[in-house]
C-alpha positions in Angstrom: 125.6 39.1 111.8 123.3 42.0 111.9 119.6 41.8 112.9 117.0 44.1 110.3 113.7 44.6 110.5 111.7 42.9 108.2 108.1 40.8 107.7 106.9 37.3 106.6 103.5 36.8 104.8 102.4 33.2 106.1 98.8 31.7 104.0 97.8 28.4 106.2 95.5 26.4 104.1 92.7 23.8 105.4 93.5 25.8 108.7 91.9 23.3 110.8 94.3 20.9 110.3 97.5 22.8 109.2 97.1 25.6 111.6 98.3 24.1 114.8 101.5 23.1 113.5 102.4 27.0 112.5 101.2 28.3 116.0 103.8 26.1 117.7 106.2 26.9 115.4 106.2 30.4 116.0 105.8 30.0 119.6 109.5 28.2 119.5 110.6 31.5 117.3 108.6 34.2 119.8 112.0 35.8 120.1 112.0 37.5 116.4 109.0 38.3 116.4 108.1 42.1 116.9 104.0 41.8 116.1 101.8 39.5 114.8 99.1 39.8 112.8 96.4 36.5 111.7 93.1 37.0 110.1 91.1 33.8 109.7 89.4 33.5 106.2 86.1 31.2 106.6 85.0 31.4 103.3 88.1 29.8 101.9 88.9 27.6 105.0 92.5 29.3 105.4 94.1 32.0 107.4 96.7 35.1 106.8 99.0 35.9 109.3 101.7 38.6 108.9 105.0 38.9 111.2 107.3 41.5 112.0 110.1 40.1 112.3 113.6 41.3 114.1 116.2 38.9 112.3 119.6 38.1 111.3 119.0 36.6 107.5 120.2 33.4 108.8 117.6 33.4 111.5 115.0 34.6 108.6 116.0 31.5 106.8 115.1 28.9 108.9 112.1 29.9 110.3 110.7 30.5 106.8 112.5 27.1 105.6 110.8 25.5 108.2 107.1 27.4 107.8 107.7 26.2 104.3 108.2 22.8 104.8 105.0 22.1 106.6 102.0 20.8 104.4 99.9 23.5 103.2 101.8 26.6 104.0 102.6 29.3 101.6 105.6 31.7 102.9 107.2 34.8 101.7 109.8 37.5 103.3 111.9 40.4 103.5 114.1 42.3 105.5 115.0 45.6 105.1 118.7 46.9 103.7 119.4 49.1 106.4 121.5 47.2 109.4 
């Protein structure tokens, strides 16, 4: 299968508690991930992080199942159409 580029749009709510869990998450799938972008939102107690991503669909699918799963953790994605 093909890798494309692509991005996933992670919101981490009550970081305090919830963020830890997504950091070593990520950490175990460093080797998709082209850039990484987090900006921590006080006001709301949550945080936005952005990844570009280098990924088969496959590979895109279980990270984000998996960012997903975790309490508190809003995901979205997409990969581009061109292989």
């Amino acid at each position: 299968m093909q890798k494309r580029l692509g991005f996933i749009g992670i919101i981490i709510e009550n970081r305090e508690v919830n963020a830890a869990a997504v950091n070593e998450l990520l950490g175990n799938y460093g080797d998709l991930i082209v850039a990484r972008m987090g900006v921590p939102y006080q006001k709301r107690s949550c945080s936005a992080i952005t990844l570009i991503v280098d990924a088969t669909t496959d590979e895109l699918g279980v990270l984000t199942g998996k960012l997903g799963a975790l309490p508190g953790i809003s995901v979205k994605s997409m990969l581009s159409k061109a292989k």
